[in-house]
C-alpha positions in Angstrom: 83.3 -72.5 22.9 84.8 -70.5 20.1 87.6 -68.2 20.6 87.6 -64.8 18.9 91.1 -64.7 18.0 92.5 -68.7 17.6 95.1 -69.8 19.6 97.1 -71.3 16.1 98.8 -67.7 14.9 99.5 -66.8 18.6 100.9 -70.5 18.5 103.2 -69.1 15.7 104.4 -65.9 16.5 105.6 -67.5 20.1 106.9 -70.4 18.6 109.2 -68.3 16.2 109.9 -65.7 19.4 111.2 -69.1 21.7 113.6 -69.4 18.4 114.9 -66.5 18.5 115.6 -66.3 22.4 118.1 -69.2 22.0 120.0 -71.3 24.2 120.1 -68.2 26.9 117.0 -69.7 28.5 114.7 -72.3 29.2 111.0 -71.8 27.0 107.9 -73.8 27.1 104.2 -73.2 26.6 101.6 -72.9 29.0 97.6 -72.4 28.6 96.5 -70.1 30.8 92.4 -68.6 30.7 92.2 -70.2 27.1 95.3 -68.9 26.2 98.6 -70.6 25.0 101.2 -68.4 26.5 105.3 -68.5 26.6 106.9 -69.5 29.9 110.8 -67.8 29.5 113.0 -68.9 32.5 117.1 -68.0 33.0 118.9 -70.4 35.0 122.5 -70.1 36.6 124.9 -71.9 35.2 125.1 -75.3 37.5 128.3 -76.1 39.3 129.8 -79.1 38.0 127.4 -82.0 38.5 124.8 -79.7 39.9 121.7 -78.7 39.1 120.4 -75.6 37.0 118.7 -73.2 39.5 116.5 -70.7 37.8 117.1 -67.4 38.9 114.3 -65.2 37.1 111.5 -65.5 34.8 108.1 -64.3 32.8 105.4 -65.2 30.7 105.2 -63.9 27.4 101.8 -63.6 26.4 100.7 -62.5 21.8 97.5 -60.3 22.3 95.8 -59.3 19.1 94.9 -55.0 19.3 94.3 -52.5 17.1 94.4 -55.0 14.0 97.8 -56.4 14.8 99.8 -59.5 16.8 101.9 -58.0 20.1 103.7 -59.3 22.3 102.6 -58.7 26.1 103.9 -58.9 29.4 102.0 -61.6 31.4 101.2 -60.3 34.8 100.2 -56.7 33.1 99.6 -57.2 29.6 101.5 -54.2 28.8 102.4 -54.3 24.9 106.1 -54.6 24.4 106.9 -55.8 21.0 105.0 -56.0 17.4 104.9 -59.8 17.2 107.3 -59.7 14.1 109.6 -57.8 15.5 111.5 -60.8 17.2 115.0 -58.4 18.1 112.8 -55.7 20.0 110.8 -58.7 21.8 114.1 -60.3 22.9 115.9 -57.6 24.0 113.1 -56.4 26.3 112.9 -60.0 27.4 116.7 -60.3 28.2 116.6 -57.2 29.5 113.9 -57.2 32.4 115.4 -60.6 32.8 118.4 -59.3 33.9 116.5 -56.2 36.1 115.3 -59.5 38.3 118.8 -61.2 38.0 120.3 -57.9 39.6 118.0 -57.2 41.9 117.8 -60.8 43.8 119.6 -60.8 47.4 123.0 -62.7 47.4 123.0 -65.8 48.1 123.3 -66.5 51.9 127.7 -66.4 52.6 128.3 -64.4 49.5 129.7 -60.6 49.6 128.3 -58.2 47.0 130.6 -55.8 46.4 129.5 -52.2 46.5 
């Protein structure tokens, strides 16, 4: 089965966005419905010999519309980004990753102040 749009360029423009996220988070690739997609997960910082517990995430998927690459939101597929426009992409992602950072409960013992 032939794909309209090949998985190779999408390949790219992901590749080049886990770059430019950095060391912040955790990337890696998925396939989902005959689609390579980016995984993007935040973890807090472990305690000292502990283990990094991830505390939000997405998937990142590169759709190609209206004769041009975007980056998507998985769940949604809402366009977010031009697919070289790595800064835009990146700050959205940081950004709703910290929405789901600051809207998880406290940990159970822990006072959030108000």
């Amino acid at each position: 089965m032939a794909l309209a749009v090949p998985n190779g360029e999408r390949l790219t423009y992901l590749t080049h966005l886990a770059k430019r996220l950095g060391p912040r988070v955790a990337t890696h690739f998925e396939h989902q419905r005959h689609e390579v997609v980016l995984a993007v997960v935040a973890f807090n910082p472990p305690p000292s010999g502990g283990e990094l517990i991830p505390v939000a995430g997405l998937t990142v998927r590169c759709v190609y519309e209206d004769k041009q690459w975007w980056f998507a939101r998985g769940g949604d597929g809402i366009r977010f980004a031009a697919a070289n426009d790595l800064d835009t992409a990146a700050v959205t992602i940081f950004g709703e990753l910290d929405k789901q950072i600051a809207e998880r409960p406290a940990p159970a013992g822990q006072v959030v102040a108000a």
